[in-house]
C-alpha positions as CSV (number, residue, x, y, z in Angstrom):
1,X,109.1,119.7,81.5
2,X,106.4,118.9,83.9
3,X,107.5,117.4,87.2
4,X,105.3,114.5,88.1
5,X,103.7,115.4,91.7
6,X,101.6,113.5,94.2
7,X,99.9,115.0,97.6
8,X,100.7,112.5,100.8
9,X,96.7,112.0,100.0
10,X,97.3,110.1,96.9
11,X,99.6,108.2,98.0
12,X,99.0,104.5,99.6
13,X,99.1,102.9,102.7
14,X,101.2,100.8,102.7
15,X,103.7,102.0,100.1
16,X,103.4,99.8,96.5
17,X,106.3,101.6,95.4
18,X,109.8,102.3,96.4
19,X,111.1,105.5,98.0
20,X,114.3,107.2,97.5
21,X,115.2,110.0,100.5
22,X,117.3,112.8,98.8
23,X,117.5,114.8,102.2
24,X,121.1,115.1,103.9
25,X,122.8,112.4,106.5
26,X,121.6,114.0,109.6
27,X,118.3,114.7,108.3
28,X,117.9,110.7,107.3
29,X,118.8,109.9,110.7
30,X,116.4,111.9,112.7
31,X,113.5,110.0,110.7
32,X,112.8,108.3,107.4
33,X,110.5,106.1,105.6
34,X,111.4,102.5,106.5
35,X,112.7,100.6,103.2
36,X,113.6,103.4,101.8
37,X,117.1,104.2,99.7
38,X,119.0,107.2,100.9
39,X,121.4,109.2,98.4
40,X,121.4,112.7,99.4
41,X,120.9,115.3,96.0
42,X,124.6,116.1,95.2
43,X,125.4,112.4,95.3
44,X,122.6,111.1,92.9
45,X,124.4,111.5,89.6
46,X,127.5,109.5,90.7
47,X,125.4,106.7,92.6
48,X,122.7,106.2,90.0
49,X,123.8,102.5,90.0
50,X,122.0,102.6,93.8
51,X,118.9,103.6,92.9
52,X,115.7,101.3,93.8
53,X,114.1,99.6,90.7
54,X,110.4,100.3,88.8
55,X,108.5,103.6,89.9
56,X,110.3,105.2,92.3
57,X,108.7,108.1,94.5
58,X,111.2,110.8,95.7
59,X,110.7,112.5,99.0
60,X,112.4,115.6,101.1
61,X,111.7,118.2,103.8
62,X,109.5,119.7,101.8
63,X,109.5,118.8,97.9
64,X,111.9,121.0,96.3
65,X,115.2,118.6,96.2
66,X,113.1,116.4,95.4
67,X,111.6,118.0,92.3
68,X,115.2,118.5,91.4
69,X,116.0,115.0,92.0
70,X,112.7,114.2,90.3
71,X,113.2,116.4,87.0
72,X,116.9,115.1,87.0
73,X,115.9,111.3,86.8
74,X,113.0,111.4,84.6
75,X,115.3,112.7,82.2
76,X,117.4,109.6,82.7
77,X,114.7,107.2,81.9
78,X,113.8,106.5,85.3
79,X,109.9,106.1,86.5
80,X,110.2,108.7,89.4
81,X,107.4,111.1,91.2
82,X,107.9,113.8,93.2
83,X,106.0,113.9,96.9
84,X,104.6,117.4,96.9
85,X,105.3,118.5,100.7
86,X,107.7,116.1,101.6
87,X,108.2,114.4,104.8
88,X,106.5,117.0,106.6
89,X,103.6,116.0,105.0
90,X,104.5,112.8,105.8
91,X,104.9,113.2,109.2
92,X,101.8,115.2,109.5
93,X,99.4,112.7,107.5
94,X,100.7,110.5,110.9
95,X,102.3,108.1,108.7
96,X,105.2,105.7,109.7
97,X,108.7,106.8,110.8
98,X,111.9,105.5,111.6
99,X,115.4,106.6,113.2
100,X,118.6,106.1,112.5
101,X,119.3,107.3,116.2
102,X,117.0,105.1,118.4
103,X,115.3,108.1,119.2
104,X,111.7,108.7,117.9
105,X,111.6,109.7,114.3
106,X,110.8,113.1,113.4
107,X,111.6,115.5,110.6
108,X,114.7,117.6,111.1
């Protein structure tokens, strides 16, 4: 099965879809995507009831979890793409970042 994939470059400013954040707590706290819905990996089966509606793109550090989470829910039925370099992409492409911390976001 082919995991769908987009580059931060093909992906729009501002966001038309939602985001799910598959990363770990700490790593959500440093900095995410504002909006988005965080269930780290391991807990996705068992909080699939959380998930955001309609197409759905799946970030992490760096796009593997994210593929995982991505090949995981497709097979589900869910409308899901993976973003191919994750949220250091993100963070490089200077696109927007929140904290769970009050500090300023970064990627951890």
């Amino acid at each position: 099965m082919t995991i769908p994939t987009v580059e931060i470059t093909g992906v729009p400013d501002p966001l038309p879809v939602a985001v799910l954040d598959v990363r770990e707590d700490d790593e959500w706290a440093a900095g995410h995507i504002e909006g988005a819905t965080h269930i780290p990996l391991q807990q996705l089966p068992a909080r699939l009831g959380d998930l955001p509606e309609g197409q759905t793109l799946v970030v992490c550090k760096v796009g593997g979890r994210s593929a995982q989470a991505v090949n995981y829910l497709a097979q589900q039925g869910y409308e899901v793409v993976n973003l191919a370099g994750g949220m250091l992409d993100w963070a490089a492409a200077g696109r927007p970042m929140v904290s769970e911390t009050g500090a300023e976001a970064y990627v951890l």
